[in-house]
RONUKOL-267875 format. One record per residue (C-alpha): x, y, z; residue number from 1; residue in one letter. Coordinates in pm, whole numbers, plus 32768, in hexadecimal, padded with zeros to 4 digits. Layout:
BEGIN
(fikol (X, Y, Z), NUM, A);
...
//
This chain:
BEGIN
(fikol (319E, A2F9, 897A), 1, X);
(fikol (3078, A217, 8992), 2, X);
(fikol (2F3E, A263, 8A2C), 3, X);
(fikol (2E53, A166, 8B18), 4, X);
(fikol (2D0E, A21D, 8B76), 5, X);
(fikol (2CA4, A163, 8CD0), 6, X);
(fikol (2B6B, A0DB, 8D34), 7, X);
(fikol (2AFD, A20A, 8DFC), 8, X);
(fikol (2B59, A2F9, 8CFC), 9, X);
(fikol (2A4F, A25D, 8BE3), 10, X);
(fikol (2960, A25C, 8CD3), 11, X);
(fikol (2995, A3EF, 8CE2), 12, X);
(fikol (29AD, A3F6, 8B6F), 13, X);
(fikol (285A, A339, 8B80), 14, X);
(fikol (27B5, A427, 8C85), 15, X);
(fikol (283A, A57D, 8BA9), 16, X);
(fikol (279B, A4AE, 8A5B), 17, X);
(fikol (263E, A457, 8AC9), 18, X);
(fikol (262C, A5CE, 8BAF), 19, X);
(fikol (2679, A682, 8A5A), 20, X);
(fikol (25BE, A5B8, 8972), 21, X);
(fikol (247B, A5F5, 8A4D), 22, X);
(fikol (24D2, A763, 8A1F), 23, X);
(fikol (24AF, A750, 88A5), 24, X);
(fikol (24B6, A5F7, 87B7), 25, X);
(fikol (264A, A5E9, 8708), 26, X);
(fikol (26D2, A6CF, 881E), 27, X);
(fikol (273C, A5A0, 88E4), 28, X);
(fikol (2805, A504, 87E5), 29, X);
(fikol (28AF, A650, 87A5), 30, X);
(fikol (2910, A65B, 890B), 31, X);
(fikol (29BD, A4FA, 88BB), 32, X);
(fikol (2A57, A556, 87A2), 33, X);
(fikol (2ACE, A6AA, 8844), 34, X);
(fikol (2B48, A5DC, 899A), 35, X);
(fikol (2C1F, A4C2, 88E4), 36, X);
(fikol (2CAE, A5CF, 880A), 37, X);
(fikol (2D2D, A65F, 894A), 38, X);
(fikol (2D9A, A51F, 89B6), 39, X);
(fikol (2E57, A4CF, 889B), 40, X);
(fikol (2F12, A5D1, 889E), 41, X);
(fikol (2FEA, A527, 89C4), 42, X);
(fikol (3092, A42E, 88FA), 43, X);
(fikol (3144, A561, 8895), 44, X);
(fikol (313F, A654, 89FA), 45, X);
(fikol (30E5, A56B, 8B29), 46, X);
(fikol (3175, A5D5, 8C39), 47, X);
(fikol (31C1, A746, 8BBA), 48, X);
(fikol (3063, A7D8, 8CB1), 49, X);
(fikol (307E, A838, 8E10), 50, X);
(fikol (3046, A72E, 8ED1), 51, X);
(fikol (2EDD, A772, 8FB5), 52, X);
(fikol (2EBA, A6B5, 9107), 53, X);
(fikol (2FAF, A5A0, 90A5), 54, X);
(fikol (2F45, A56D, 8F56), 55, X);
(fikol (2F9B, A60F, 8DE8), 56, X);
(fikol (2E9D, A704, 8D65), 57, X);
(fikol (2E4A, A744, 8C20), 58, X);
(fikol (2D3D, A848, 8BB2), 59, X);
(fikol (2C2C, A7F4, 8AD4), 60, X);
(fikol (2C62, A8FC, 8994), 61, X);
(fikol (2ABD, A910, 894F), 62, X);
(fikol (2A0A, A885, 8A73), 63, X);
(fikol (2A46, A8F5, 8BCA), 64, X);
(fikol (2AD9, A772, 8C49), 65, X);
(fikol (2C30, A744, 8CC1), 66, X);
(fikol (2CDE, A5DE, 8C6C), 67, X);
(fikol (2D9A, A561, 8D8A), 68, X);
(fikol (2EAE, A479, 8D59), 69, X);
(fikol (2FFA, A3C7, 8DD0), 70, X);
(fikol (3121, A36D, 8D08), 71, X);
(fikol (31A1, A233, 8D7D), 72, X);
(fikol (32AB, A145, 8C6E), 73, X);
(fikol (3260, A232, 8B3B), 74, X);
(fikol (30FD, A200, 8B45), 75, X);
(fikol (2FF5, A335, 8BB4), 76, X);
(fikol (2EFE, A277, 8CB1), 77, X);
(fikol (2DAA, A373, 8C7F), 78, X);
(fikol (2D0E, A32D, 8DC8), 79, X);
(fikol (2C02, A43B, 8DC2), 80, X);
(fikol (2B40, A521, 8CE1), 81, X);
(fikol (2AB9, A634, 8DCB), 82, X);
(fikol (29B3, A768, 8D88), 83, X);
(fikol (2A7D, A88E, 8DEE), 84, X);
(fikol (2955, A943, 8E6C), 85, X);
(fikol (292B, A836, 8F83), 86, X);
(fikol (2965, A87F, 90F7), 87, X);
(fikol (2B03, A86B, 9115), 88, X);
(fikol (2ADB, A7A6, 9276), 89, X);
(fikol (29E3, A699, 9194), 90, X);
(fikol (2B0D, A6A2, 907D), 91, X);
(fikol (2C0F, A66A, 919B), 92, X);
(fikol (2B42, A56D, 9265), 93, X);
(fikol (2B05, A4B8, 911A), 94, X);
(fikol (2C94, A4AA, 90B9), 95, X);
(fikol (2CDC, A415, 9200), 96, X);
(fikol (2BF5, A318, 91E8), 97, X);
(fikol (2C87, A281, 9090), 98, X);
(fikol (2DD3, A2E7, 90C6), 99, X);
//
């Protein structure tokens, strides 16, 4: 299985980076390093998680982020990298928007 992270889901990646390194200088590029772990493990279980408003959702293992994809021609589309301790109706409103 191949994996395509999508526009809108670097831009999360990018948000979750520069909120954590502000927190404390490295611990942004361990939140990188701890998300695309996560996300590498679909090329092995994509489309194993219960799917959440339409969409695949996989659990960050470290951080509390969930990684929202589709599976679409053997490929796992990440659409959206999402704090879990957000508002559920922003989460929702925000999967809607990008599909």
């Amino acid at each position: 299985m191949k994996i395509e992270i999508l526009p809108s889901a670097r831009g999360d990646l990018a948000e979750g980076f520069a909120f954590y390194e502000k927190q404390q200088r490295g611990l942004g590029t361990y939140f990188l390093n701890s998300l695309f772990a996560d996300i590498d493990s679909l090329t092995i279980h994509a489309g194993v998680h219960h799917r959440v408003l339409g969409a695949y959702r996989l659990l960050g293992r470290v951080f509390p982020f969930a990684v929202y994809y589709d599976v679409l021609n053997d490929v796992a589309k990440v659409k959206a990298v999402l704090d879990c301790r957000r508002d559920p109706k922003t989460i929702e409103k925000r999967l809607r928007r990008i599909g």
